[in-house]
C-alpha positions in Angstrom: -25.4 15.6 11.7 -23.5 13.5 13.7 -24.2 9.3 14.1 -24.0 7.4 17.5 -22.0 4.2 17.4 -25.3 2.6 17.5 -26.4 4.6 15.0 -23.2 3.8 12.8 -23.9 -0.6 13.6 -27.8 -0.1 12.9 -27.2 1.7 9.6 -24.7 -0.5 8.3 -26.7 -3.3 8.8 -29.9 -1.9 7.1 -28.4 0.4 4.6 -27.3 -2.5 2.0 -30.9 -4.1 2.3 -32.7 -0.6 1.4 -30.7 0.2 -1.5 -30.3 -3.8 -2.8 -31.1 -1.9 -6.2 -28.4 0.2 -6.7 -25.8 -2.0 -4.9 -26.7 -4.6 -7.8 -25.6 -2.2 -10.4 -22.7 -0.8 -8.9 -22.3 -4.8 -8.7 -22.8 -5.0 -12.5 -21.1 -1.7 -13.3 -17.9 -2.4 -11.8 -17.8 -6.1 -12.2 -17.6 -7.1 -8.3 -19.9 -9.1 -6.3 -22.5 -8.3 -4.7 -21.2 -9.0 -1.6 -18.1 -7.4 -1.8 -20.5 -4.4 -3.2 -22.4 -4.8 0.2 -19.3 -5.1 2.7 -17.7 -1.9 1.3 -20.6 0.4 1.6 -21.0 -1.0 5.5 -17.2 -0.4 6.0 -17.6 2.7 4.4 -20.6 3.7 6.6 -18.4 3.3 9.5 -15.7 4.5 8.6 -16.9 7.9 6.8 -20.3 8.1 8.9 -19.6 10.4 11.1 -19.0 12.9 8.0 -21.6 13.1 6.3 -23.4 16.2 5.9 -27.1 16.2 5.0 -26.5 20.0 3.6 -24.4 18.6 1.1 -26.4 16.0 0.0 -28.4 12.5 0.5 -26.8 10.5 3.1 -27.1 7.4 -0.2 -25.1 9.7 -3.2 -22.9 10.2 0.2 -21.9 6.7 0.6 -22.1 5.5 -2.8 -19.9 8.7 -4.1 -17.2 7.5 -1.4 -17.6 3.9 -2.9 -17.4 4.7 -6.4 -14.0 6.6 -5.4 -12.7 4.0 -3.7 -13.4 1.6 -6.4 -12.0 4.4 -9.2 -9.2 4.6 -7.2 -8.5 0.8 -6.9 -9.2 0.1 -10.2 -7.4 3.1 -11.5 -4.3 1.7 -10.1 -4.4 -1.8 -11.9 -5.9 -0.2 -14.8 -2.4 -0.9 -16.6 -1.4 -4.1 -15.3 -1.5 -6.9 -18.1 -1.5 -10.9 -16.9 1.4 -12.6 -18.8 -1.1 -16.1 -18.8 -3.5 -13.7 -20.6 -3.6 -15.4 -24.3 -5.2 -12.0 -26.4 -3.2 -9.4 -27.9 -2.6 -7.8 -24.6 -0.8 -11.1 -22.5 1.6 -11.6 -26.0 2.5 -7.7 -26.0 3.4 -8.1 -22.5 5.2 -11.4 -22.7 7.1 -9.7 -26.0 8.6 -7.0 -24.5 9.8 -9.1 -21.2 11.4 -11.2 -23.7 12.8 -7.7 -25.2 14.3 -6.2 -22.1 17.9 -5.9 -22.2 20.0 -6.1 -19.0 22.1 -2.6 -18.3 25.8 -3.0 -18.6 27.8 -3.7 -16.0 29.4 -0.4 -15.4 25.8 1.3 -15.5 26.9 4.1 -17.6 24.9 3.4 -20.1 21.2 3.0 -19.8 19.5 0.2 -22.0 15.7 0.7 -23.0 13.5 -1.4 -24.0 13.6 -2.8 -27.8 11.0 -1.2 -28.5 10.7 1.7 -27.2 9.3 4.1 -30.0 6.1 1.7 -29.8 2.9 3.0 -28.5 2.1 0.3 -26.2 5.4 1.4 -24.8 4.6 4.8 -24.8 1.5 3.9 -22.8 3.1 1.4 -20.4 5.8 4.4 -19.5 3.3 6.7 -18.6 1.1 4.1 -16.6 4.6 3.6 -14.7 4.7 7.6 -14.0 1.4 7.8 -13.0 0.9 4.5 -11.4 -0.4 5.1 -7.8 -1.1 9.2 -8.2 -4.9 10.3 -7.7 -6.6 12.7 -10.3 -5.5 15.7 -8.7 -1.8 14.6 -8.2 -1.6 14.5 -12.2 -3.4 17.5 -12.3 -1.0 19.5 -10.5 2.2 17.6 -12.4 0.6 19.0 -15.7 -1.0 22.1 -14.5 -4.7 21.1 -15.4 -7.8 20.7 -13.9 -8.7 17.1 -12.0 -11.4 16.7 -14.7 -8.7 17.2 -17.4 -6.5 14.9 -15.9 -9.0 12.1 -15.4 -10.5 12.5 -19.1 -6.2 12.3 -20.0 -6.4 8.9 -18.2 -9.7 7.9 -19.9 -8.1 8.9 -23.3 -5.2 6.8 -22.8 -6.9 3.8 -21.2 -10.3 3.5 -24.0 -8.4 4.9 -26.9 -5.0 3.9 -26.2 -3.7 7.1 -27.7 -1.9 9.8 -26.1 -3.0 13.0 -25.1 -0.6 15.9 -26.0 0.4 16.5 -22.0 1.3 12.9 -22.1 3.5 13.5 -25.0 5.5 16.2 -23.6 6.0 13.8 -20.4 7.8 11.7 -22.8 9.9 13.9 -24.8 10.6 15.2 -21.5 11.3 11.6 -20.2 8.8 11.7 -17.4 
C-alpha cells in the first residue's frame, strides 16, 4: 500500500487525534510530553509512510513500533550518562571517580586507570563506554547472541546493575 503526499499530510494531521489514548501512555511510559509524543509519530508518518505494509500488520502497531524504537534507541544511548549536579548516590559516584582520574604520564608508556577500577560501578560505566551508541543487534553480533539476548544483557546491567557473564569476559578481555 503505498500513501500519496496528500495522503502522508492528511494522516499526520489526524493520526495523533485518533489515537490521543495511546499517545498519552507512551507519554506516561516514556516520560515525554505529550507533544513531543505527538510530533514524533507525525514525523514518523512521513518519514516511514510510504513503508508500511498492511500485510504485516496495523498501520497504528506500525507507527508506534517505529516510535518506541526510536525512543529505545535514544534513550538507550543516555541510558549511562549520570549528571555531576545530580545530589543521590549516582551524581557523588560520578563526581568521585572524576576526582579519581589520574592523568597518563608524560611519555605515554604507561597507561593509568581509574582508582578504582575493580569497582562495579566501574565495571558498568566501562561497558556503557563499549557499547555506547551500538543497536541491539550490533552487540549481538560482538558476543555472538541473539538481539533478544543482547537487549535482556543491557536490561540486566541497567535494572540490576550486575553484570551478565558476556559482559564479564569483555572485561577480562578489556573490551
Amino acid at each position: 500500500m503505498s500513501f500519496t503526499p496528500r495522503e502522508l499530510a492528511q494522516l499526520a494531521a489526524t493520526f495523533p487525534k485518533e489515537y490521543a489514548e495511546q499517545i498519552n501512555a507512551k507519554s506516561a511510559k516514556y516520560g515525554e510530553p505529550r507533544e513531543d509524543v505527538r510530533q514524533g509519530v507525525s514525523l514518523i508518518i512521513w518519514e516511514k509512510g510510504a513503508e508500511f505494509d498492511p500485510k504485516k500488520g496495523s498501520l497504528s502497531q506500525f507507527i508506534f513500533g517505529h516510535w518506541e524504537k526510536q525512543m529505545r534507541r535514544q534513550l538507550g544511548a543516555h541510558t549511562f550518562a549520570v549528571s555531576l549536579d545530580r545530589d543521590d548516590i549516582l551524581g557523588e559516584r560520578a563526581r568521585s571517580q572524576i576526582e579519581n582520574i589520574t592523568a597518563p604520564s608524560d611519555d605515554d608508556s604507561e597507561e593509568v586507570p581509574f582508582l578504582s577500577d575493580q569497582t562495579a560501578v566501574a565495571k558498568i560505566l566501562s561497558i556503557a563506554r563499549f557499547v555506547s551508541g551500538k543497536s541491539s543487534s550490533d552487540i549481538a553480533r560482538i558476543f555472538e547472541v541473539t538481539p533478544r539476548r543482547a537487549r535482556q544483557m543491557m536490561q540486566q546491567l541497567r535494572e540490576k546493575q550486575t553484570i551478565p557473564k558476556r559482559f564479564q569476559l569483555c572485561l577480562e578481555v578489556a573490551c
